[in-house]
C-alpha positions as a Markdown table, in Angstrom:
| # | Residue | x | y | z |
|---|---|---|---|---|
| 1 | Unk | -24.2 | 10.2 | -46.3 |
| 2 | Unk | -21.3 | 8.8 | -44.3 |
| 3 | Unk | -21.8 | 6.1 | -41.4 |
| 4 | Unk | -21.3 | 7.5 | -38.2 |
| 5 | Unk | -18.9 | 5.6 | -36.2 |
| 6 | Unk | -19.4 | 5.6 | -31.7 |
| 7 | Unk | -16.2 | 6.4 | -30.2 |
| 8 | Unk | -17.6 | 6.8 | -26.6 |
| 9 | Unk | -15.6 | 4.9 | -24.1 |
| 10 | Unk | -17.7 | 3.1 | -23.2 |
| 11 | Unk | -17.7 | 1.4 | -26.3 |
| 12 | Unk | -13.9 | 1.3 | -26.6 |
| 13 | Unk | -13.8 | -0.1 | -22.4 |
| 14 | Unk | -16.7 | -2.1 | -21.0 |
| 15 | Unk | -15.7 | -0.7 | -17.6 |
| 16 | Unk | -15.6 | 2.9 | -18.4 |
| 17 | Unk | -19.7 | 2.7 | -17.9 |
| 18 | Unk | -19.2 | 0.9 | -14.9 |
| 19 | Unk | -16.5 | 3.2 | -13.6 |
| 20 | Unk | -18.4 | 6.1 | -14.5 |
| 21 | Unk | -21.6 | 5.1 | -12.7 |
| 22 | Unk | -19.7 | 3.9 | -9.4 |
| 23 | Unk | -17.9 | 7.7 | -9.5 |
| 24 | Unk | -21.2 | 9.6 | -9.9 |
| 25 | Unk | -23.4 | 7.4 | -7.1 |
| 26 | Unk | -20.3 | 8.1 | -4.2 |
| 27 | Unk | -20.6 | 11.9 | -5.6 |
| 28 | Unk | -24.4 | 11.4 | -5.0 |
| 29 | Unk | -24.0 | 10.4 | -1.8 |
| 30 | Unk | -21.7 | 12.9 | -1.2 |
| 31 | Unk | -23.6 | 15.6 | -1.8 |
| 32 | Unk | -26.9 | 14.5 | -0.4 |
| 33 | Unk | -25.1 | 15.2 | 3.4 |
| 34 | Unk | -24.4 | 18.8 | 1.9 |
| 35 | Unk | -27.3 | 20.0 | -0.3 |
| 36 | Unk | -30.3 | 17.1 | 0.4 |
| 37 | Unk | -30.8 | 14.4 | -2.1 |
| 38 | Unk | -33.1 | 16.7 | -4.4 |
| 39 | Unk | -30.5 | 19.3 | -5.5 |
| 40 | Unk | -27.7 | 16.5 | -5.2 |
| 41 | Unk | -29.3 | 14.2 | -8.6 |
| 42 | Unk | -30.2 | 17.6 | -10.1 |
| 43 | Unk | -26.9 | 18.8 | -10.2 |
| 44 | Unk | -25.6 | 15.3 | -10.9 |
| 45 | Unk | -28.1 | 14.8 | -13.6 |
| 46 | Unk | -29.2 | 11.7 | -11.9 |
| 47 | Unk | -33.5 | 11.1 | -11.6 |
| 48 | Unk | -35.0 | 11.1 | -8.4 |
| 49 | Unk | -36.8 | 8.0 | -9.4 |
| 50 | Unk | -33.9 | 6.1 | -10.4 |
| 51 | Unk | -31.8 | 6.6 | -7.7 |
| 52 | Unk | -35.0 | 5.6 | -5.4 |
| 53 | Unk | -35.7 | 2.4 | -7.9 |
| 54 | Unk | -31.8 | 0.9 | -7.6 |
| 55 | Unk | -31.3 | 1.9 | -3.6 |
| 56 | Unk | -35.0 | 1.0 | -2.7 |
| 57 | Unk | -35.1 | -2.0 | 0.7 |
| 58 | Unk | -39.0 | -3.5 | -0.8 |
| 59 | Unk | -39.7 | -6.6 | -2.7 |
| 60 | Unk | -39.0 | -6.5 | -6.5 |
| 61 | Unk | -41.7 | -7.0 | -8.6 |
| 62 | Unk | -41.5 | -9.7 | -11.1 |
């Protein structure tokens, strides 16, 4: 058995996450105008829940 070895950019660039993520929450917003927020993080792939948990306006619990 060989060691795999991750090749993902995100390992090769810290930023390529970071870029990634900024690309797919303006293409969520996006969307949301056009098809509702709903059908917007199901066709993004994105959780209802955690796009509510990062963009909610309440306290955060500690």
């Amino acid at each position: 058995m060989t060691a795999q070895t991750r090749t993902d950019a995100s390992v090769r660039d810290p930023l390529a996450g970071t870029v990634f993520e900024d690309a797919r929450a303006q293409t969520l917003e996006d969307l949301t105008g056009v098809v509702g927020r709903a059908r917007a993080c199901a066709a993004l792939g994105v959780s209802r829940a955690t796009y509510y948990r990062h963009h909610r306006t309440s306290w955060q619990p500690v």
